[in-house]
C-alpha positions, 0 to 999 in steps of 0.5 A: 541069325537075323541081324539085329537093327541099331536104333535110335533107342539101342545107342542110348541104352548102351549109352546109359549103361556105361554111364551106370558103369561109371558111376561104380567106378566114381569116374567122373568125380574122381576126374573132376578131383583130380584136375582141381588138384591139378589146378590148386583147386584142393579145399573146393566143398569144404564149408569151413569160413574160420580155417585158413585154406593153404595149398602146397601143391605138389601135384601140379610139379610132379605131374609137370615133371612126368610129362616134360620126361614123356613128351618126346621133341620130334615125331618121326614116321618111317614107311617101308615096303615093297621095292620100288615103291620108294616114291609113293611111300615118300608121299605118305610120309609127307601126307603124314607129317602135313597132316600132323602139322595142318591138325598141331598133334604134337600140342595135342599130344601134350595136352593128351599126356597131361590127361592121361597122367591126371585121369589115367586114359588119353584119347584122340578122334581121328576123322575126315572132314569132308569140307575142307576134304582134309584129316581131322582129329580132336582129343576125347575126355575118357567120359565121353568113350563108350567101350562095348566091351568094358573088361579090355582098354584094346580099340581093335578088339571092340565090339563097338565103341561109342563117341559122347558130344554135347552140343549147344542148342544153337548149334544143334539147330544149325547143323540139323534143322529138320530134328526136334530135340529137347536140350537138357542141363547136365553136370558138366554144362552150366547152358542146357544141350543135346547128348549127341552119340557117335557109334562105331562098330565093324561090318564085314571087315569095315567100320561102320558108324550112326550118329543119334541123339536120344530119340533121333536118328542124325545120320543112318548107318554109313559104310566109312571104308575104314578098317580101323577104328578111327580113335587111339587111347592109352592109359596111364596105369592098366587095370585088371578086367577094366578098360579105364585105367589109373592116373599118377594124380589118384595115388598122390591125392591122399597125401596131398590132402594130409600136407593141406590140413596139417599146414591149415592146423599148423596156421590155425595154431599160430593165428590163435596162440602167436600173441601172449594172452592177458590175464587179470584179477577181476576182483580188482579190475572189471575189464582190460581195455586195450586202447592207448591213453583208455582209463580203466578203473580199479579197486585196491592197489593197481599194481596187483590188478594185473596178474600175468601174461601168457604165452603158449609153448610153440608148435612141436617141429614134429609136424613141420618135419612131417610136412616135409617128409610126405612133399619129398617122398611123395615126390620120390616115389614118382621119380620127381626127386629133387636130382630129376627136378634140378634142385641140386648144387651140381658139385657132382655132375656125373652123379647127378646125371646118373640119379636123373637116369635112375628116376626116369626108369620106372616111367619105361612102361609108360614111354612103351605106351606112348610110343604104341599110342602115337603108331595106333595114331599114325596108323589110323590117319594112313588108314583115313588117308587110303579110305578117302583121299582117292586120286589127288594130284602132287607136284614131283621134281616141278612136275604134277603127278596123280597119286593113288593114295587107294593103295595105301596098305597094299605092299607098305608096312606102316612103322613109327619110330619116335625120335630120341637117341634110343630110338630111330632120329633123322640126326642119327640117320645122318650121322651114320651116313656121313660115318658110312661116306667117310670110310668109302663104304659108300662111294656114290653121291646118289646113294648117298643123297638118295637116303637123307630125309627129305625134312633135311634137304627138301631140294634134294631131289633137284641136286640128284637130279643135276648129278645124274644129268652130269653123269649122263653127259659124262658118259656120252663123253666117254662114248664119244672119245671111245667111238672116235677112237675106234674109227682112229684105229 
């Protein structure tokens, strides 16, 4: 069967067929909904200039909560492979972790969780930038992916997947000068700009990518030499047969919007009925003048031109309990009670302990995620790395060496352990070495200095290194004293 050419013309069709499927699934209102949510912005649309517009907003301390809860402190990555390659996987590791550091992932990291926990997808692009010939990543808006094949949320099982830019005209014209493209005015964009699209698809077991707009080509079709695609994605909430999943926001938007109303009727009642209201016998008096010292004409006795005042019944209480309610069990039901959140008189430590515990388990599943999220990461800048690092030079115990970053994959096995105290931290490493060092089951410094993380004690090498020239001059001491000894004899 002949291959069939990517154009120009068969980006933007798959491009406006996935903007049909959005459409279906409301996806990009919803999106916009539920950031204003986030924001306080809750009564944006609403055209009612007499009804006060207070804003309780819940959502913005539930969703603060779940990403303190899954935003771990420290990223740790963990090579293993083949004996003797302890030094090259070293290496990676440190390549790794300057990456990490050079791109500031784990601020993206939280911005990506707050994302994923509002819209209910994270992503995050992972490229390499060819002038500063160094690993690049960006955070994608799940609006602006394209999966080829809806149905499934898993990146590696994709036919192909589409990267949305919009770029300024100004921008556009800088980068590709020779293209003739028209900018247009989008919902997204006040300014007008060019749709730029990114397509990533697999050809005999590499990836693959063109980059068009909607009449033009801006790059052909170019081998990266990549096995993986370069972005990961998570989603908050899975959904059947449906690559886009659910946020926290969507569940609690309903909720939010009853406790506004109720509280603005709640305003409008007190505004309208706080102040008792006059009544007057207008056979005796015309009208009620307000005015301090104001004369007002009556007929008949004026004792009797005032009938009475009036003061409504107050609100029922029902509705402030109501009000009440829906805050503390919305906040229940997504773990942000107020145990978790901290809002309690601590006489009871250990209780307190054990409900904070119990509200962070049912968020397992979305920890489960993360940390697969961060191993697709990790995964992928390897993968960047090995493509297009080539050859370069590093500097090992004050002497430059030549690295092959190339052979990345071929013997190593990639694992990513994320540091917290159910989990592989370097604080544990060393605690258990230390344990281990005490009680004599290990009795050698080297092996022992050999297995503390570099992080911890970046000279460590120049220590080994002096301990062994130690033993080396030791051991021809001994030599020495065995030999004179021999010919003593």
């Amino acid at each position: 069967m002949k291959e069939k050419k990517i154009t120009a013309d068969s980006v933007w069709q798959e491009y406006q067929k996935d903007l049909n499927f959005k459409e279906d699934l409301d996806l990009f209102d919803k999106t916009k909904q539920h950031h204003n949510f986030f924001l306080g912005r809750q009564w944006e649309g609403l055209n009612a200039p007499d009804l006060e517009k207070p804003v309780l907003n819940f959502v913005k301390r539930v969703v603060n909560y779940l990403i303190s809860v899954l935003m771990v402190n420290d990223i740790a990555v963990n090579l293993t492979g083949a004996e003797g390659e302890e030094e090259f996987l070293g290496q990676i590791r440190g390549e790794i972790e300057n990456v990490n550091e050079k791109t500031r992932f784990r601020a993206k990291l939280r911005r990506i969780i707050k994302n994923t926990a509002i819209e209910g997808d994270g992503a995050i692009y992972v490229r390499y930038d060819a002038d500063t010939k160094a690993v690049d990543s960006e955070i994608i808006n799940n609006t602006n992916i394209v999966f080829g094949d809806k149905t499934s949320a898993e990146i590696e099982r994709q036919p192909y997947i589409i990267l949305v830019k919009q770029m300024a005209e100004e921008v556009f014209e800088q980068q590709f000068p020779d293209v003739q493209e028209d900018a247009v005015y989008t919902d997204d964009h006040r300014d007008p700009s060019i749709t730029v699209l990114i397509r990533f698809y697999k050809k005999n077991g590499s990836v693959h990518f063109i980059q068009t707009t909607q009449h033009n080509v801006l790059t052909e079709e170019t081998d990266t030499g990549q096995k993986l695609y370069p972005v990961a994605f998570i989603n908050w909430e899975a959904v059947r047969d449906c690559c886009h999943g659910i946020g926290a926001v969507e569940t609690i938007v309903p909720n939010q919007i009853a406790v506004n109303k109720l509280w603005a009727m709640a305003l409008l009642y007190q505004k309208n009925n706080a102040f008792p209201k006059v009544f007057v016998d207008k056979t005796k008096l015309d009208k009620w003048n307000s005015s301090p010292g104001a004369v007002m004409g009556v007929i008949g006795n004026p004792n009797d031109a005032v009938a009475t005042s009036f003061r409504p019944h107050d609100m029922a209480s029902q509705l402030m309990s109501i009000v009440d309610k829906t805050i503390a069990y919305t906040k229940d039901f997504m773990g942000a009670n107020d145990a978790a959140l901290g809002n309690v008189n601590p006489t009871n430590t250990s209780a307190i302990i054990a409900l904070q515990k119990t509200a962070v388990a049912p968020l397992d599943l979305q920890k489960q995620a993360l940390y697969q999220f961060v191993e697709d990461y990790a995964l992928i800048v390897c993968d960047v790395i090995r493509a297009h690092y080539g050859i370069r030079t590093a500097v090992i115990d004050g002497e430059i060496v030549y690295i092959d970053y190339r052979n990345i994959g071929d013997n190593a096995k990639l694992t990513v352990d994320i540091g917290q105290s159910e989990y592989w931290s370097e604080s544990a490493q060393i605690q258990t070495l230390d344990n281990l060092f005490t009680k004599g089951i290990i009795d050698d410094a080297l092996v022992y200095l050999e297995n503390i993380p570099d992080r911890v004690m970046p000279n460590k090498n120049k220590i080994i290194e002096d301990i062994r020239r130690r033993q080396q001059e030791e051991d021809e001491e001994e030599l020495t004293e065995e030999v004179l000894y021999d010919e003593t004899v």
